[in-house]
Biotite code that builds the C-alpha atoms (Angstrom):
import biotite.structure as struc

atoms = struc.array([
    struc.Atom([132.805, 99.605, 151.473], chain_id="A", res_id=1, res_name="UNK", atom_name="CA", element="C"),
    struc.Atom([135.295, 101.531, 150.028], chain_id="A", res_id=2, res_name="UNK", atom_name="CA", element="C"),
    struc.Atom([138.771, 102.389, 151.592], chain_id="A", res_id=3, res_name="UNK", atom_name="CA", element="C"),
    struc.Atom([141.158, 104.937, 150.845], chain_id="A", res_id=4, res_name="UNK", atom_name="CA", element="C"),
    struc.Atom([145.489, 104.188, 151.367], chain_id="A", res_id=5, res_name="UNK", atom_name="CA", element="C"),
    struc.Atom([148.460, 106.729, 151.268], chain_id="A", res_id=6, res_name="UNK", atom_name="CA", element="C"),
    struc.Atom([151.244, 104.105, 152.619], chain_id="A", res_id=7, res_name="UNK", atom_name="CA", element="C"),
    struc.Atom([152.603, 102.498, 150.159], chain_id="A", res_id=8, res_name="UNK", atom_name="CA", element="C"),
    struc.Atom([153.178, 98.974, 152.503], chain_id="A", res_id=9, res_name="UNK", atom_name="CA", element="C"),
    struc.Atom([149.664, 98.941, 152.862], chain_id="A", res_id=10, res_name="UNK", atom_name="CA", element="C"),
    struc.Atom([148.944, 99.167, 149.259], chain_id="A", res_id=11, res_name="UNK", atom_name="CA", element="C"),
    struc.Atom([151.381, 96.696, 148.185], chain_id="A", res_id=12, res_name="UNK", atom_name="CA", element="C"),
    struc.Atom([150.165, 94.369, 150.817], chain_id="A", res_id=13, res_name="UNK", atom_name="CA", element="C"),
    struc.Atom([146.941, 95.049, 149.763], chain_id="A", res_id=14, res_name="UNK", atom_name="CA", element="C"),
    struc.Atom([147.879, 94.231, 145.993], chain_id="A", res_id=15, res_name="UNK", atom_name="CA", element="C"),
    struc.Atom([149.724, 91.031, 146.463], chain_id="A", res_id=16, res_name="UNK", atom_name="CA", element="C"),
    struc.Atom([147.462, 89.645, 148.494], chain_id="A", res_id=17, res_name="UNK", atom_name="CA", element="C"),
    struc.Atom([144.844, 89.999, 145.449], chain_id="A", res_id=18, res_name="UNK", atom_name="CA", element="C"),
    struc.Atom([147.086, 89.259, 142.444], chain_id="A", res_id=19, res_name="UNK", atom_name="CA", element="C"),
    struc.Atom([147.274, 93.087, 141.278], chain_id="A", res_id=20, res_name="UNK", atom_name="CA", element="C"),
    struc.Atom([151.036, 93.999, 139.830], chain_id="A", res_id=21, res_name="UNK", atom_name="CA", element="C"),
    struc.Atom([152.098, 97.583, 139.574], chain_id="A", res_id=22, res_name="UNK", atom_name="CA", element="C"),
    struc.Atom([151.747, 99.058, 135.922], chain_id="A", res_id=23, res_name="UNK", atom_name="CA", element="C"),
    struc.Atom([151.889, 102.502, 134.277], chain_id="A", res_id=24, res_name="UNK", atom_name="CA", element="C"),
    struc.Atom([148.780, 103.120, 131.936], chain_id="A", res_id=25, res_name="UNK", atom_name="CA", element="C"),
    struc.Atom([150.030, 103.290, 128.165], chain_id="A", res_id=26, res_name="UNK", atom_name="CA", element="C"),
    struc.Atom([147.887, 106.386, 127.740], chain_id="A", res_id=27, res_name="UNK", atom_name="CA", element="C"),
    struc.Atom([148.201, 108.608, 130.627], chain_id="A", res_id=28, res_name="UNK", atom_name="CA", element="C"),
    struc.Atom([151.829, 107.397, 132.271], chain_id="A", res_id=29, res_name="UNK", atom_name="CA", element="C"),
    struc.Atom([149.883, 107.453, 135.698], chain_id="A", res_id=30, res_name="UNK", atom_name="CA", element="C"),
    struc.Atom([150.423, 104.609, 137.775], chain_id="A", res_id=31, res_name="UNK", atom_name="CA", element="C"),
    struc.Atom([147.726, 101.907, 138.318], chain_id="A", res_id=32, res_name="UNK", atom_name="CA", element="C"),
    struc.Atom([147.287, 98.881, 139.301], chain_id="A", res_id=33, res_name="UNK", atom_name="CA", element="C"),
    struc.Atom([145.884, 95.510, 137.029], chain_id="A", res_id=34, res_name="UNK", atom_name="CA", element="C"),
    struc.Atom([143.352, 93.264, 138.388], chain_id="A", res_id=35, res_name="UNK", atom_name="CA", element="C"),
    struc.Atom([144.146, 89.716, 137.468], chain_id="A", res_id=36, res_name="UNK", atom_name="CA", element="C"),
    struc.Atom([142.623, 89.779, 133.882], chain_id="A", res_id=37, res_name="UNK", atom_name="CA", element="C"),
    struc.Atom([143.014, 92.759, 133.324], chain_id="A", res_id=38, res_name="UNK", atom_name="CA", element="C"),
    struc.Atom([144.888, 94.050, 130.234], chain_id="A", res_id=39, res_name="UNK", atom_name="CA", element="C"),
    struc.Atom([146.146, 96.581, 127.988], chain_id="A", res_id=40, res_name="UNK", atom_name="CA", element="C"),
    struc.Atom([148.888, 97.612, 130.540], chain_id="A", res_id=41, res_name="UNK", atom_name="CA", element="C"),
    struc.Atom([152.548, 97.914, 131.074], chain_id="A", res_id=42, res_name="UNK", atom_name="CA", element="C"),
    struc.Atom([154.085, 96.327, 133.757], chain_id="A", res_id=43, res_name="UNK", atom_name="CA", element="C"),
    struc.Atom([156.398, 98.040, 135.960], chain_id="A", res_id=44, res_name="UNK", atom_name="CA", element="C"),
    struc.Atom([158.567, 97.194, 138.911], chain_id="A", res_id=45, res_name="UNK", atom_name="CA", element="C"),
    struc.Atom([157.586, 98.290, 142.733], chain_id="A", res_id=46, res_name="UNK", atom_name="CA", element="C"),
    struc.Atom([160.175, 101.179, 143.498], chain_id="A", res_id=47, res_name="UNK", atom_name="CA", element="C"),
    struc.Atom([159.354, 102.486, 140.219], chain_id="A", res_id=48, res_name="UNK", atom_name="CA", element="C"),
    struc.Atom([155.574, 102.460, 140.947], chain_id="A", res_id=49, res_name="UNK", atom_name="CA", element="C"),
    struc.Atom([156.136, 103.701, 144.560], chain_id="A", res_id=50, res_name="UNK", atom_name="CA", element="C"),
    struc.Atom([158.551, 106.799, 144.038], chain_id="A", res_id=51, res_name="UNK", atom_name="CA", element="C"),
    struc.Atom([155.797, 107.822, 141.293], chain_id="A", res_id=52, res_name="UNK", atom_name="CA", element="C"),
    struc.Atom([152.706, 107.281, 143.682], chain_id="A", res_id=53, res_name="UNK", atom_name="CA", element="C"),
    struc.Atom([154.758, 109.172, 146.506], chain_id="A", res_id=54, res_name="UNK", atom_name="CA", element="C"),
    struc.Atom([155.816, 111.994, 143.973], chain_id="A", res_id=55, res_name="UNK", atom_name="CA", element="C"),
    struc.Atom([152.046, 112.592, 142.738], chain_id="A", res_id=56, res_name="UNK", atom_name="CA", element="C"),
    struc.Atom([150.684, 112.730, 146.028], chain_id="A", res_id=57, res_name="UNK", atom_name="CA", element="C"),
    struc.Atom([148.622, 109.665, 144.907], chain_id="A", res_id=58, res_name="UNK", atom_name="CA", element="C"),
    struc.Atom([145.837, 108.073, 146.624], chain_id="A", res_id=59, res_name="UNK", atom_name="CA", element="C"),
    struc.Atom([144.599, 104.355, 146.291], chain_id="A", res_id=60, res_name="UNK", atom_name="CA", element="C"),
    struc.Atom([141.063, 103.312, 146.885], chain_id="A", res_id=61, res_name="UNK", atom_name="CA", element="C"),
    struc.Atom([139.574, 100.342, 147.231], chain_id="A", res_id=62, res_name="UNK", atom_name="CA", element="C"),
    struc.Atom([136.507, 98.590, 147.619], chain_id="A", res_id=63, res_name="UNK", atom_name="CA", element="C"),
    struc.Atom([136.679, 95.754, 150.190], chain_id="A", res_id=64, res_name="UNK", atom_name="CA", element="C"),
    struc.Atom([133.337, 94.093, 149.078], chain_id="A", res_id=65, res_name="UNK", atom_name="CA", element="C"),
    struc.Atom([133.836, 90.083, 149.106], chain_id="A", res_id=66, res_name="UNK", atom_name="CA", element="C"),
    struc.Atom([133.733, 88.521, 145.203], chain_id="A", res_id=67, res_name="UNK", atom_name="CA", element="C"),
    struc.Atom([134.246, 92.159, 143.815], chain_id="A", res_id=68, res_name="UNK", atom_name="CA", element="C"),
    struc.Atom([137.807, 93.677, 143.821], chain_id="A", res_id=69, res_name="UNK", atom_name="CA", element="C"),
    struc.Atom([137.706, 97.217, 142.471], chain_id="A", res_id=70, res_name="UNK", atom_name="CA", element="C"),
    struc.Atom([140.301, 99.985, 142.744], chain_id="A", res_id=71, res_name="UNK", atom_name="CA", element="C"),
    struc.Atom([141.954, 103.115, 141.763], chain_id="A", res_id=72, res_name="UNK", atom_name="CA", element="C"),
    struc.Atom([145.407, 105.189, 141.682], chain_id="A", res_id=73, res_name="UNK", atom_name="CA", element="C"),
    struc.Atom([144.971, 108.864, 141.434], chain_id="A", res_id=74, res_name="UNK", atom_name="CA", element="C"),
    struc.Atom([144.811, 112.018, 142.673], chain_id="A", res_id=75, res_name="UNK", atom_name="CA", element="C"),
    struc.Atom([142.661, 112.821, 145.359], chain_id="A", res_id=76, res_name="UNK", atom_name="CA", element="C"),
    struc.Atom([140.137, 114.699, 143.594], chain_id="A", res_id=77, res_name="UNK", atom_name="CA", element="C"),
    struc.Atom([140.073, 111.679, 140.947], chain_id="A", res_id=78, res_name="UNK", atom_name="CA", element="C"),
    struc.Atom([139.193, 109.653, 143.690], chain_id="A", res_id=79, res_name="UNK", atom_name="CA", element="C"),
    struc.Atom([135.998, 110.966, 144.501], chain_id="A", res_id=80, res_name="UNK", atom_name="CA", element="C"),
    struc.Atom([134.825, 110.813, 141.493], chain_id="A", res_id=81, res_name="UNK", atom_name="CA", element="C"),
    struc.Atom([135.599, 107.213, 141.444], chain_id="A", res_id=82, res_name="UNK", atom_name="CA", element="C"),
    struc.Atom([134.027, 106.730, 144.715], chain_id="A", res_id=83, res_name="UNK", atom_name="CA", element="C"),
    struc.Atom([130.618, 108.832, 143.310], chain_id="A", res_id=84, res_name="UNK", atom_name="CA", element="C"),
    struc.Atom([130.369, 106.789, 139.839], chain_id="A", res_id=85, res_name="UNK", atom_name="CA", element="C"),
    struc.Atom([130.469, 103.481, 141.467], chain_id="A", res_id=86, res_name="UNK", atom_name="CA", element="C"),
    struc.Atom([127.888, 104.615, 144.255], chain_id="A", res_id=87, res_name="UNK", atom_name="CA", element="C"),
    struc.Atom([125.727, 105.446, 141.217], chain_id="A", res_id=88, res_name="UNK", atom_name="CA", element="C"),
    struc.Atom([125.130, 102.318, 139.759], chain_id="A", res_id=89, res_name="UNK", atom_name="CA", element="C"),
    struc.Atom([126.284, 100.425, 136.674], chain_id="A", res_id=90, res_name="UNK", atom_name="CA", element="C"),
    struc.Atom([127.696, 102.941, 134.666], chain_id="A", res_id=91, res_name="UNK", atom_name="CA", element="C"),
    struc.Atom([129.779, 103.434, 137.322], chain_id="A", res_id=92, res_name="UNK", atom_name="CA", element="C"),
    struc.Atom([133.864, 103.190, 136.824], chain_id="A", res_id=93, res_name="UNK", atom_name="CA", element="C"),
    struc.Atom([135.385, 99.789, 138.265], chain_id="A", res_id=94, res_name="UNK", atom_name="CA", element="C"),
])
């Protein structure tokens, strides 16, 4: 089930306790977060990462399902569509 976080306590709580660490994407400069083993990122520090998410107005979803962390940093409207793909299957974004 997915879940959707605007505090950014939560979210960090929510990170550490899977192994994610606060990164900006190379391509876009948007925030994120990396999975472990997940790559291809640049690392960034937590006030950094917050003031941006605050500033954008971010959102971060999640999907709570055990043995299958999945989530997202984005807009709001970004979100849904991240929600929609992975309701629709395997070509879904993850």
């Amino acid at each position: 089930m997915f879940r959707t976080i605007q505090d950014v306590v939560e979210l960090r709580r929510w990170a550490e306790s899977h192994g994610a660490r606060p990164c900006r994407d190379q391509h876009t400069g948007r925030p994120m977060l990396a999975l472990p083993g997940q790559g291809g990122t640049c690392d960034v520090g937590w006030d950094e990462f917050e003031a941006t998410f605050l500033a954008s107005h971010d959102v971060f979803v999640y999907d709570d399902a055990p043995g299958r962390p999945r989530c997202f940093v984005g807009p709001p409207a970004e979100a849904y569509a991240f929600i929609r793909g992975a309701a629709d299957g395997p070509h879904a974004v993850a």
